[in-house]
C-alpha positions in Angstrom: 0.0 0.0 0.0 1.5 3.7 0.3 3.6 3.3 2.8 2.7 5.1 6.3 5.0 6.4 9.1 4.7 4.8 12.9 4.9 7.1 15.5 6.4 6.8 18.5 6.5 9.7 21.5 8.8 11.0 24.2 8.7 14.4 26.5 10.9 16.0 29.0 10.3 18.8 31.1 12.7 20.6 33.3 12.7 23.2 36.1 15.0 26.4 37.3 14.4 28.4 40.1 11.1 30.0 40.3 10.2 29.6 36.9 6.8 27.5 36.7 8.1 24.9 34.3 6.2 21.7 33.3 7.2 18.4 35.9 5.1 16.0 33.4 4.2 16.1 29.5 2.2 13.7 28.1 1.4 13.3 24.0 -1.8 12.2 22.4 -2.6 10.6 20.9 0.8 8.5 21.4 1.6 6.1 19.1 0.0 6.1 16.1 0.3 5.3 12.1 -0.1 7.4 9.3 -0.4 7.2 5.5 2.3 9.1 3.9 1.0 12.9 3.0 -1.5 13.0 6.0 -1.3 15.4 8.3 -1.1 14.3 12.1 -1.6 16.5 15.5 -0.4 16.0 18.1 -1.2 17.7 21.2 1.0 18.3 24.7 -0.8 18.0 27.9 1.7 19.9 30.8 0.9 19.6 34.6 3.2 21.2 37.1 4.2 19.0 40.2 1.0 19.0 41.9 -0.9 17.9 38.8 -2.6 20.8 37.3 -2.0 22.2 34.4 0.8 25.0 33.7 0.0 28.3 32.9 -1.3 29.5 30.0 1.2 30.8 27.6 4.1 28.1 28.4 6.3 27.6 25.7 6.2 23.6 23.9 8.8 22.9 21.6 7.6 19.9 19.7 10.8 18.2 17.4 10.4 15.0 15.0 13.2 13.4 14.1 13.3 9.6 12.0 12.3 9.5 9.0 10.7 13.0 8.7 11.9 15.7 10.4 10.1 18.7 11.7 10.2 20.9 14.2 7.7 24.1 16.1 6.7 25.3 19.0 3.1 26.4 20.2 1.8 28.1 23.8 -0.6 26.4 26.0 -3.8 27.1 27.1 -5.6 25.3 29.5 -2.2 23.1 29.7 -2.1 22.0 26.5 -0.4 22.5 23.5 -0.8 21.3 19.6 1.5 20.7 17.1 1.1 19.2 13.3 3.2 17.9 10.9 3.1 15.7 7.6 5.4 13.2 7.1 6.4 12.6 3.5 8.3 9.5 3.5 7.9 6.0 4.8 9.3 5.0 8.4 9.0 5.4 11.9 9.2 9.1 13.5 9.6 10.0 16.8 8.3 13.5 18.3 9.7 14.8 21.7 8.0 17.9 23.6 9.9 19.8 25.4 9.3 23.1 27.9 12.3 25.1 28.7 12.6 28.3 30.9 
């Protein structure tokens, strides 16, 4: 068939000081697979170390690397933040979100 990408997810978050930084990023939808040309989101859900959500306007750097590469960055709101991306050739990517202070 046309060959479609697997995806497969990672996140780090970090902190410094007093700077509200994100202790946990999940992605979603996670793993996935794709037909090649298709556009997929995915969105970053950041809690702070007590479990709620950081605050609106944190930075997310979202980077793919594999077979396709990509890269952007997008604020939250609500503690979450989307990116999108369309792979163009077959193979397994992997996206990493990232929030930095």
């Amino acid at each position: 068939g046309d060959g479609g990408g697997t995806g497969r997810n990672g996140a780090a978050a970090g902190s410094s000081g007093m700077v509200t930084l994100a202790a946990s990023i999940s992605l979603a939808p996670g793993s996935t697979s794709a037909t090649v040309g298709t556009t997929l989101t995915e969105t970053a859900t950041t809690t702070d170390q007590y479990g709620n959500p950081v605050p609106d306007g944190t930075a997310v750097t979202f980077n793919v690397s594999g077979s396709n590469h990509a890269s952007g960055s997008a604020t939250t709101v609500n503690g979450q933040a989307s990116f999108q991306y369309t792979g163009s050739v077959a193979g397994t990517d992997t996206l990493t979100a990232t929030t930095s202070g």
